[in-house]
N, CA, C and O atoms as a CHARMM CRD file, in Angstrom:
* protein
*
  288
    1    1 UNK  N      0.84300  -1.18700   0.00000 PROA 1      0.00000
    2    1 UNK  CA     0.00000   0.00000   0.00000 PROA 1      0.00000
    3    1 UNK  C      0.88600   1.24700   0.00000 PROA 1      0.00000
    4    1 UNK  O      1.90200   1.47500   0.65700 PROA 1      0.00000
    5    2 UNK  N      0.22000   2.02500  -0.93600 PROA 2      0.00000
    6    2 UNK  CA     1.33800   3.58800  -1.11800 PROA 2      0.00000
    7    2 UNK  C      0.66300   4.44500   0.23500 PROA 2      0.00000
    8    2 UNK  O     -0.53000   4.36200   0.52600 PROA 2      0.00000
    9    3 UNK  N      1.44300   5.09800   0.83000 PROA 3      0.00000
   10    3 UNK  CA     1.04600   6.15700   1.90600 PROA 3      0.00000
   11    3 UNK  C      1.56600   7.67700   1.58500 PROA 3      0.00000
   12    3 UNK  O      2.70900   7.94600   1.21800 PROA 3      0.00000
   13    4 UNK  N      0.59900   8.54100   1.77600 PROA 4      0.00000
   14    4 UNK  CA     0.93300   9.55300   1.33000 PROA 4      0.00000
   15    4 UNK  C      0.48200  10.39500   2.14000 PROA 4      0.00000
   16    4 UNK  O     -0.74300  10.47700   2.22900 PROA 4      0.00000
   17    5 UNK  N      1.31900  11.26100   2.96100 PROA 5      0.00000
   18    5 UNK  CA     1.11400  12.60900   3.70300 PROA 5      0.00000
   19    5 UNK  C      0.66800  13.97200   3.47300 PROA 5      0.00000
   20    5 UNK  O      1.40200  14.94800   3.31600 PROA 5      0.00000
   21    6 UNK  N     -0.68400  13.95100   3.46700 PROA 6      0.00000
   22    6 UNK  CA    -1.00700  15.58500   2.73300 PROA 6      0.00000
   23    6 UNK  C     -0.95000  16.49700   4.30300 PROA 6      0.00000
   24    6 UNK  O     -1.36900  16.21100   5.42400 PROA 6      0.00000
   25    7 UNK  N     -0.29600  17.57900   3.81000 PROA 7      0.00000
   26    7 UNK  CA    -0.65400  18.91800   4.98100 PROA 7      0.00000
   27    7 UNK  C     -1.37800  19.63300   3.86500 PROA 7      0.00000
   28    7 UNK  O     -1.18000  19.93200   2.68700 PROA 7      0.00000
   29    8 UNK  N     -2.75000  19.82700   5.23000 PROA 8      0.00000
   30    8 UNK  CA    -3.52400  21.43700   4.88800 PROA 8      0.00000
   31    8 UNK  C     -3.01200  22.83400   5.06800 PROA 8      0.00000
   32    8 UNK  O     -2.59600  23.05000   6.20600 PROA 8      0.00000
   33    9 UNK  N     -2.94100  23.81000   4.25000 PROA 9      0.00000
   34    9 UNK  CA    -2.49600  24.64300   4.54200 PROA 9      0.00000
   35    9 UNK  C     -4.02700  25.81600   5.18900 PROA 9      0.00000
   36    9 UNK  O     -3.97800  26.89400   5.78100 PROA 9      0.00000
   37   10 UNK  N     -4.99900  25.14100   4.82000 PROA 10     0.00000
   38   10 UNK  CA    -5.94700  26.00900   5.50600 PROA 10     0.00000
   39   10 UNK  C     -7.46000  24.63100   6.46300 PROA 10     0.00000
   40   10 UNK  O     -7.26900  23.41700   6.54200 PROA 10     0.00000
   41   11 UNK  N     -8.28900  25.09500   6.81200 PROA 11     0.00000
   42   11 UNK  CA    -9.01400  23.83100   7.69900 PROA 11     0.00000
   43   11 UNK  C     -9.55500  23.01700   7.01100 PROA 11     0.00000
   44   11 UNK  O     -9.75600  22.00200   7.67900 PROA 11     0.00000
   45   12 UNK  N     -9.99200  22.90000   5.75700 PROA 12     0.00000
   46   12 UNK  CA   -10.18900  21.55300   5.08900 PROA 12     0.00000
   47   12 UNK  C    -10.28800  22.06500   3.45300 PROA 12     0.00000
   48   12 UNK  O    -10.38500  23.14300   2.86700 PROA 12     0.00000
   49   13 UNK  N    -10.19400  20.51900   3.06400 PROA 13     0.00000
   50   13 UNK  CA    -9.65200  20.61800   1.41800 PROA 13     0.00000
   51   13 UNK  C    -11.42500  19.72800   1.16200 PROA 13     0.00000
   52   13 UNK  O    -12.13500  19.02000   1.87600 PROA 13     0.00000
   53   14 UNK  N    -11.52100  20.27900  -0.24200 PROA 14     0.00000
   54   14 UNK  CA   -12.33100  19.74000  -0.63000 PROA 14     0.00000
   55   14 UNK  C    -12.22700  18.08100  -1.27400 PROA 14     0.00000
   56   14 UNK  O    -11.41200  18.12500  -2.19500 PROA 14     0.00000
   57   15 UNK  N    -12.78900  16.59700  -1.09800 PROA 15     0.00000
   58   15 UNK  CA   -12.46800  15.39400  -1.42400 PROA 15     0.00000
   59   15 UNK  C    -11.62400  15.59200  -3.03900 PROA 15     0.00000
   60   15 UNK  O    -10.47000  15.20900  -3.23300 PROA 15     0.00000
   61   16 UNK  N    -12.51100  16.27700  -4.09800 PROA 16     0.00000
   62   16 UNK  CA   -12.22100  15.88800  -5.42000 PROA 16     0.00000
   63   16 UNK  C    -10.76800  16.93300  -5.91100 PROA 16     0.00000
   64   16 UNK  O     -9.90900  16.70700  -6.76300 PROA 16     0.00000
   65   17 UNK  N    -10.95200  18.16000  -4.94500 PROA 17     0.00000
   66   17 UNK  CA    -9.59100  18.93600  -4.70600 PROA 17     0.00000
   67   17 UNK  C     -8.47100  18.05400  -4.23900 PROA 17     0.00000
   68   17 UNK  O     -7.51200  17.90500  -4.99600 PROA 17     0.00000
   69   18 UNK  N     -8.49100  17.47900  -3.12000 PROA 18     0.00000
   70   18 UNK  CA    -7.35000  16.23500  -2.65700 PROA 18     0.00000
   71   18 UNK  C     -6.95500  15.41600  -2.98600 PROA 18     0.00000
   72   18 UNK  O     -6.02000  14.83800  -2.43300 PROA 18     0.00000
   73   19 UNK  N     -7.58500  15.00700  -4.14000 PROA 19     0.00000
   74   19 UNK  CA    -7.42500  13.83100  -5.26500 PROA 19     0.00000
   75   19 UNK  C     -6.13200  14.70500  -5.96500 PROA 19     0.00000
   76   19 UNK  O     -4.95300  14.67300  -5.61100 PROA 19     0.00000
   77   20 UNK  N     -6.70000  15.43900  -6.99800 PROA 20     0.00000
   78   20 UNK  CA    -6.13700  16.59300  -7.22600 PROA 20     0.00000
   79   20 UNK  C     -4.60400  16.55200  -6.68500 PROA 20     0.00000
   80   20 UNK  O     -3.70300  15.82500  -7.10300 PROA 20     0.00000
   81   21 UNK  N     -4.54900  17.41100  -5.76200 PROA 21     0.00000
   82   21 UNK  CA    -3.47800  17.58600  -5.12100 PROA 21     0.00000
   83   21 UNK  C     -2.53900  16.68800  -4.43300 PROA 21     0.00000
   84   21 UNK  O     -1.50000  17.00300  -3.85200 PROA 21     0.00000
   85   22 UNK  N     -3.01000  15.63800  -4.57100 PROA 22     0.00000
   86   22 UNK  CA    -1.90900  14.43200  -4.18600 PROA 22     0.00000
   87   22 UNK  C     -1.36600  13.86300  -4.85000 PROA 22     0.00000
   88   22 UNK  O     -0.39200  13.13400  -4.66100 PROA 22     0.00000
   89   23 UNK  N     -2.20200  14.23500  -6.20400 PROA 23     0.00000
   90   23 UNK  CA    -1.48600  13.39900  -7.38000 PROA 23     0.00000
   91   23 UNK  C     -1.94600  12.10800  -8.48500 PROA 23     0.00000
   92   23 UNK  O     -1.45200  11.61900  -9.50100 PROA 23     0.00000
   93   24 UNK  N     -3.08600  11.89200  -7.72100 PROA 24     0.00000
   94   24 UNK  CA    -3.94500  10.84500  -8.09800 PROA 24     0.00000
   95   24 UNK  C     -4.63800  10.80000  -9.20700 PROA 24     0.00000
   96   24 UNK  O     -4.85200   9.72900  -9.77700 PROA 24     0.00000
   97   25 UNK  N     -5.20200  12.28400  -9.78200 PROA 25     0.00000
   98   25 UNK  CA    -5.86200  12.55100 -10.90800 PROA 25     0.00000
   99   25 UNK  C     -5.22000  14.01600 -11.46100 PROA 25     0.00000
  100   25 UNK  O     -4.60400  14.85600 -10.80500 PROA 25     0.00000
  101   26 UNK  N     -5.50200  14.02700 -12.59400 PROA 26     0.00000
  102   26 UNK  CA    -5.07000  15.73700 -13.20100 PROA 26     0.00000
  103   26 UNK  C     -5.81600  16.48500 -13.34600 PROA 26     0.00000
  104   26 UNK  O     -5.50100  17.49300 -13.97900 PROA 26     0.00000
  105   27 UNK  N     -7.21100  16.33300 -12.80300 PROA 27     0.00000
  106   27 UNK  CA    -7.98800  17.71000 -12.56500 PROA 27     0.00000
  107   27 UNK  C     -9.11900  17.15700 -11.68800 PROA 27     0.00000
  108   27 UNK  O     -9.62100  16.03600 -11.60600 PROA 27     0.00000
  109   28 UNK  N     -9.40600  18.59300 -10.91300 PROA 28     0.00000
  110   28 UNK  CA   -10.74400  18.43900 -10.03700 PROA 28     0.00000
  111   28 UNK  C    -11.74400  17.73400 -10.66600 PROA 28     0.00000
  112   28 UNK  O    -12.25200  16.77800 -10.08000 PROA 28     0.00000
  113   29 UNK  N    -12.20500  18.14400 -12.06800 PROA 29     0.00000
  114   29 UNK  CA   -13.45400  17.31600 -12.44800 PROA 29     0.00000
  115   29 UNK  C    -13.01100  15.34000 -12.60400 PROA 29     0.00000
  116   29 UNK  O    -13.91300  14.53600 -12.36800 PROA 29     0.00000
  117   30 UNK  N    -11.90300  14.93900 -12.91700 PROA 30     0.00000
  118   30 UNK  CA   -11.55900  13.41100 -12.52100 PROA 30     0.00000
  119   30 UNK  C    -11.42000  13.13700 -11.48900 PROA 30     0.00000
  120   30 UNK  O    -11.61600  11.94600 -11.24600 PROA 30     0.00000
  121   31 UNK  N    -11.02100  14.02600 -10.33500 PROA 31     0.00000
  122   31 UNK  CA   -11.20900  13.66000  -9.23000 PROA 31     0.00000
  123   31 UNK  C    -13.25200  13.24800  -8.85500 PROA 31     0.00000
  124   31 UNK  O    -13.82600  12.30400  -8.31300 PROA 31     0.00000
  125   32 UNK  N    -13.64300  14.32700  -9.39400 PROA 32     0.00000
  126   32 UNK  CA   -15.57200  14.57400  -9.26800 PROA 32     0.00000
  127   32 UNK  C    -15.80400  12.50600  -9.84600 PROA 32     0.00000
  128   32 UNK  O    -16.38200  11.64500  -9.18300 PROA 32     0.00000
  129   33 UNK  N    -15.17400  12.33800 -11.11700 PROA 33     0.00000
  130   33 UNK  CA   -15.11900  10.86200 -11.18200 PROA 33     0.00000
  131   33 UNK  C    -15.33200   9.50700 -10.62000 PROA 33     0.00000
  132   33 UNK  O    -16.14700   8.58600 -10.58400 PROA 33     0.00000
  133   34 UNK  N    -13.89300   9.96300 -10.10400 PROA 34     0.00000
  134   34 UNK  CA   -13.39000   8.78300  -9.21700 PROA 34     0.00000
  135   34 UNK  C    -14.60500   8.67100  -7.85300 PROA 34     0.00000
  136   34 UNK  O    -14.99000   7.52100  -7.63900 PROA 34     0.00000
  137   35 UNK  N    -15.11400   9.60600  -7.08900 PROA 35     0.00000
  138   35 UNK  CA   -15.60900   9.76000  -6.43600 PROA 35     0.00000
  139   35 UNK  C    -16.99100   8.79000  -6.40600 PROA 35     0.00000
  140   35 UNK  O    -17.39600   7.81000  -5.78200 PROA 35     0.00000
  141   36 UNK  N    -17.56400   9.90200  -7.73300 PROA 36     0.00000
  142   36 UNK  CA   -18.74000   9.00300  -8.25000 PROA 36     0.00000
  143   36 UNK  C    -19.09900   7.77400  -8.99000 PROA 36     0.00000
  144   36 UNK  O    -20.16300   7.36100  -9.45200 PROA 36     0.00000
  145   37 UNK  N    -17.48100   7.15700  -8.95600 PROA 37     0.00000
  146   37 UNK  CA   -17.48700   5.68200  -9.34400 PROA 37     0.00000
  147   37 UNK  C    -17.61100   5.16800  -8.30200 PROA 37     0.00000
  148   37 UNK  O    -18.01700   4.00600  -8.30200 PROA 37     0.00000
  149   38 UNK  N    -17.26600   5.93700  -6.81500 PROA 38     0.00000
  150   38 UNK  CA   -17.39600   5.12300  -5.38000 PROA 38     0.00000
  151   38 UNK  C    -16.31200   4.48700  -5.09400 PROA 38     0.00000
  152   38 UNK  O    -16.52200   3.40200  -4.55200 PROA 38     0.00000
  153   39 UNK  N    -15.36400   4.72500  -5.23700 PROA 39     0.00000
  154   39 UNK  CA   -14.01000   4.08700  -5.14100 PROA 39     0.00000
  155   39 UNK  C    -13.13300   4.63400  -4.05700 PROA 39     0.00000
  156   39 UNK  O    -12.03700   4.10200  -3.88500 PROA 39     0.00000
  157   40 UNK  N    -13.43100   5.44700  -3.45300 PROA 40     0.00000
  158   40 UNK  CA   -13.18900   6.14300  -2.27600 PROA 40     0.00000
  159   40 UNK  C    -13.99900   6.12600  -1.21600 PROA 40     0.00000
  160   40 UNK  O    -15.20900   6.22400  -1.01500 PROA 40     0.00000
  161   41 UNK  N    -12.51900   5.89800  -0.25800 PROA 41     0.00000
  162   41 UNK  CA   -13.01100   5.79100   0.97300 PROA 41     0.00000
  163   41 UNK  C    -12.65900   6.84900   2.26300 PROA 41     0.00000
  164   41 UNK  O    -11.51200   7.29000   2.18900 PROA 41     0.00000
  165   42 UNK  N    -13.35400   7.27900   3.29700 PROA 42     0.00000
  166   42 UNK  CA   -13.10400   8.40900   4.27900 PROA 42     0.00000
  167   42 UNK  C    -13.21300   7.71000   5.63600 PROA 42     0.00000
  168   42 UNK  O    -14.26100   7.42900   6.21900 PROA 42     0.00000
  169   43 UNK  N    -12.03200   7.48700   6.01900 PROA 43     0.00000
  170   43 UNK  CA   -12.15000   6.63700   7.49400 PROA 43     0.00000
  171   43 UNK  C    -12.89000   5.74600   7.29100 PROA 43     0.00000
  172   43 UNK  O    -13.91400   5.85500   7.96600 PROA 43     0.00000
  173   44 UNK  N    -12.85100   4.58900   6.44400 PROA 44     0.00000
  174   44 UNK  CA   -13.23900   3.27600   6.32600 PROA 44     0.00000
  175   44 UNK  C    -14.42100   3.56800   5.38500 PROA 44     0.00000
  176   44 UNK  O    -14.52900   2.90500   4.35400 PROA 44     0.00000
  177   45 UNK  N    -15.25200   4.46300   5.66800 PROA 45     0.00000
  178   45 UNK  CA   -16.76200   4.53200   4.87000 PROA 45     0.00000
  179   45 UNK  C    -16.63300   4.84400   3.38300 PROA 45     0.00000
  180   45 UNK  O    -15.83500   5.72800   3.07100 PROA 45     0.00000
  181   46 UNK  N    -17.19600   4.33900   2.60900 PROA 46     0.00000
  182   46 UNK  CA   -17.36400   4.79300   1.25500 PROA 46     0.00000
  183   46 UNK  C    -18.21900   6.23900   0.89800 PROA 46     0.00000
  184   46 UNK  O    -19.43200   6.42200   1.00100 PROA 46     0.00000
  185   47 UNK  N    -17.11900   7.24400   0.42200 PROA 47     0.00000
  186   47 UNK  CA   -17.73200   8.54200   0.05200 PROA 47     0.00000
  187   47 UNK  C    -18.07600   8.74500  -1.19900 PROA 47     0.00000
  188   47 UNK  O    -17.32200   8.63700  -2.16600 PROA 47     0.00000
  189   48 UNK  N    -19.35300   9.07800  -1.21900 PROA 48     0.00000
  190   48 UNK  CA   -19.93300   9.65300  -2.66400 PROA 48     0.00000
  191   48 UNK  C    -20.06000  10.64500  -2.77100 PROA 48     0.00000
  192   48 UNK  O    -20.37700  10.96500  -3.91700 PROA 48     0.00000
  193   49 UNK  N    -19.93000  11.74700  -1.80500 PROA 49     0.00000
  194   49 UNK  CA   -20.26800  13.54600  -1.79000 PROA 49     0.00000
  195   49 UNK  C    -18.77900  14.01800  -2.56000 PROA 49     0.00000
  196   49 UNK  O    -17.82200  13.75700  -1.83200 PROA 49     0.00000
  197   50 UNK  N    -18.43400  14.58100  -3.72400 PROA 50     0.00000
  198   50 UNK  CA   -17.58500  14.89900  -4.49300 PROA 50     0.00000
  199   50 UNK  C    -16.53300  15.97400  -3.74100 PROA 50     0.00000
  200   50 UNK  O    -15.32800  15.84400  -3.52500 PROA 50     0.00000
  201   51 UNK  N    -17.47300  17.12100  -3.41200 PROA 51     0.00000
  202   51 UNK  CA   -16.74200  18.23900  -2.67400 PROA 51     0.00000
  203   51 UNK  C    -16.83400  18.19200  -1.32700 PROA 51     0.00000
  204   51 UNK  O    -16.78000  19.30800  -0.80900 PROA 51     0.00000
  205   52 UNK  N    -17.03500  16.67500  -0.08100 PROA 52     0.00000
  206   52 UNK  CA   -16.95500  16.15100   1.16600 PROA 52     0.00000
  207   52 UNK  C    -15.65000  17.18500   1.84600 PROA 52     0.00000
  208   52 UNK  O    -14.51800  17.24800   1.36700 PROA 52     0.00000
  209   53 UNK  N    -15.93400  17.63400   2.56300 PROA 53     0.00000
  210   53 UNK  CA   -15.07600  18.72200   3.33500 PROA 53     0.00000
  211   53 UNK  C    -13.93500  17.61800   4.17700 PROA 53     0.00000
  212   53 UNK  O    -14.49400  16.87200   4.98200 PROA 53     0.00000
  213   54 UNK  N    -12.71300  17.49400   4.07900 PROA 54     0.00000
  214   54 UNK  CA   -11.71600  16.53000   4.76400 PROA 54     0.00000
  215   54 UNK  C    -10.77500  17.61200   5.51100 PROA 54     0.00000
  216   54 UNK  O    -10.33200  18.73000   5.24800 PROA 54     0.00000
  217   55 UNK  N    -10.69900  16.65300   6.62600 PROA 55     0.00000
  218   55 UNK  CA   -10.31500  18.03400   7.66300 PROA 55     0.00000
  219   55 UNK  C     -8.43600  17.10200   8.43500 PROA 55     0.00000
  220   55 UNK  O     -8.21100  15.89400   8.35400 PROA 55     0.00000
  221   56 UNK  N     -7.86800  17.71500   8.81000 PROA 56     0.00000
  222   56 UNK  CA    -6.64900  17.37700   9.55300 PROA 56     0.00000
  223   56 UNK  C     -7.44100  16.09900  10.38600 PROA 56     0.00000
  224   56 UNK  O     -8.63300  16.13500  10.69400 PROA 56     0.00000
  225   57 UNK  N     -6.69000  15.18700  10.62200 PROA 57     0.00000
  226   57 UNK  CA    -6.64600  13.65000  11.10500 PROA 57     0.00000
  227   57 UNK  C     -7.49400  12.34500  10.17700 PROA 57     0.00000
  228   57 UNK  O     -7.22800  11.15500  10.34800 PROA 57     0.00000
  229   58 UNK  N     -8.26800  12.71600   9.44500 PROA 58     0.00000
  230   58 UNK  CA    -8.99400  11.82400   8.42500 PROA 58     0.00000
  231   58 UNK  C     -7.80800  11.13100   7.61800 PROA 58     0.00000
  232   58 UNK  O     -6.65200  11.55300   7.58000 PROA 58     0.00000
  233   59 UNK  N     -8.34500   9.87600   6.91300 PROA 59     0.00000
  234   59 UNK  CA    -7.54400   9.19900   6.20600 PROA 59     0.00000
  235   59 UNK  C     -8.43000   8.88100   4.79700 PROA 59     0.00000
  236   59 UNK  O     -9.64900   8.75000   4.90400 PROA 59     0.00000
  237   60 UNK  N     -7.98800   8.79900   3.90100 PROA 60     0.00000
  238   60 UNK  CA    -8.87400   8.90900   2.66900 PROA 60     0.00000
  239   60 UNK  C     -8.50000   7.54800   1.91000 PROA 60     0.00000
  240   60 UNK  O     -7.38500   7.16500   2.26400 PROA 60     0.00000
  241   61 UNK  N     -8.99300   6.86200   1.14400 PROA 61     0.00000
  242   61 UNK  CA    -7.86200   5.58400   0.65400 PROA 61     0.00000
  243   61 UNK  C     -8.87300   5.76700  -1.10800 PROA 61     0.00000
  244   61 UNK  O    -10.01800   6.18600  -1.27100 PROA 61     0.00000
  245   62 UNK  N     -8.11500   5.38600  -1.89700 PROA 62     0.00000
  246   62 UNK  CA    -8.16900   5.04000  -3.19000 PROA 62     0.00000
  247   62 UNK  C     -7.60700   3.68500  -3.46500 PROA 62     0.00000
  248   62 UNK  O     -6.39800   3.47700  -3.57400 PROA 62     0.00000
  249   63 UNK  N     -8.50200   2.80200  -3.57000 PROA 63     0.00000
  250   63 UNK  CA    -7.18400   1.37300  -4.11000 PROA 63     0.00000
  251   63 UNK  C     -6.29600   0.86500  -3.02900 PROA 63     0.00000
  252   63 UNK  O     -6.64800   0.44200  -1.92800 PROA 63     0.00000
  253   64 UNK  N     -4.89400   0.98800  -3.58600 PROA 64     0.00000
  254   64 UNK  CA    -4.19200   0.79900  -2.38000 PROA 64     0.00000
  255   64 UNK  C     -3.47300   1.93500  -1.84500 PROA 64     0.00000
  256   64 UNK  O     -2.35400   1.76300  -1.36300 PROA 64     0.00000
  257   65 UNK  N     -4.05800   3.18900  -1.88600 PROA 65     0.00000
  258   65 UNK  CA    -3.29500   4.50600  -1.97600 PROA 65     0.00000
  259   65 UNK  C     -4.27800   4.73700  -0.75300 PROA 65     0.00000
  260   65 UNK  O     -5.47100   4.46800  -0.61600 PROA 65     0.00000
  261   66 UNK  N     -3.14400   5.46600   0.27400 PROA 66     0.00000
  262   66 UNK  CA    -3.63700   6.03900   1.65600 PROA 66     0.00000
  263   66 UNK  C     -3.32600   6.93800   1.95300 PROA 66     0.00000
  264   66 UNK  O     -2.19900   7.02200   2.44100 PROA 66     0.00000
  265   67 UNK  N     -4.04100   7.95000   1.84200 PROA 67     0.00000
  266   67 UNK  CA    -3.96400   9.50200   2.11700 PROA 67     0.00000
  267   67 UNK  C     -3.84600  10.22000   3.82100 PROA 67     0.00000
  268   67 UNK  O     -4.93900  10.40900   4.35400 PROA 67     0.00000
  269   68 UNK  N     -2.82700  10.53500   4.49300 PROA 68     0.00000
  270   68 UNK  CA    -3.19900  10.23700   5.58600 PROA 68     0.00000
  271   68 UNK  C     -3.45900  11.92100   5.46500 PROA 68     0.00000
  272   68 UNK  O     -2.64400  12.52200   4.76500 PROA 68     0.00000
  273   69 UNK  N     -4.41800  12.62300   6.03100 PROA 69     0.00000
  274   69 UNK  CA    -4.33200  14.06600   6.28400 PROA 69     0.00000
  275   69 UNK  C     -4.35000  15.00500   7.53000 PROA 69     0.00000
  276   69 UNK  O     -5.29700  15.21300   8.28800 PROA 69     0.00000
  277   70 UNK  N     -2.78000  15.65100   7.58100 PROA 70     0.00000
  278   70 UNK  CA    -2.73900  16.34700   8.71800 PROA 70     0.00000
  279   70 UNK  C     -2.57300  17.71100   8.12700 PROA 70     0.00000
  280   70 UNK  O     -2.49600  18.05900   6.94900 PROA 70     0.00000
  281   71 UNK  N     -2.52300  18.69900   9.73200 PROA 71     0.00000
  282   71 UNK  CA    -2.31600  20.18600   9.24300 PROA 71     0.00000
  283   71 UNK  C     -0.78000  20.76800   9.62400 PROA 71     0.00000
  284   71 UNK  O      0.00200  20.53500  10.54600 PROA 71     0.00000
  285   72 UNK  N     -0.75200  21.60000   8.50100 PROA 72     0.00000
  286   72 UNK  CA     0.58800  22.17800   8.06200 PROA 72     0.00000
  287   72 UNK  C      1.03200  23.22600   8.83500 PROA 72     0.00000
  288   72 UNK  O      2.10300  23.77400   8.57600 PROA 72     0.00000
């Protein structure tokens, strides 16, 4: 499993933004995608809300990709 450390630089990132920014997809609207294929997960639960507000200590997973998110 890949692990990957995002810092927020402000109190929460939007889900399909964090995709985005970690590297996972090349734009917000593929991130909006991935989402709504259901392939993501937020602390174990499966998220379907695209722009889901993710805040410092949440963990996000794609596949075998684990997003851990703290603040910067």
């Amino acid at each position: 499993m890949q692990h990957i450390d995002f810092e927020l630089n402000d109190e929460y990132v939007e889900l399909n933004q964090l995709l985005k920014l970690a590297g996972l997809c090349d734009s917000g609207g593929a991130g909006k995608m991935i989402v709504a294929a259901g392939g993501i997960k937020v602390d174990g639960k499966t998220e379907l809300r695209k722009t889901c507000k993710i805040r410092a200590g949440q963990v996000v997973t794609l596949g075998d990709v684990r997003i851990a998110v703290g603040h910067g």
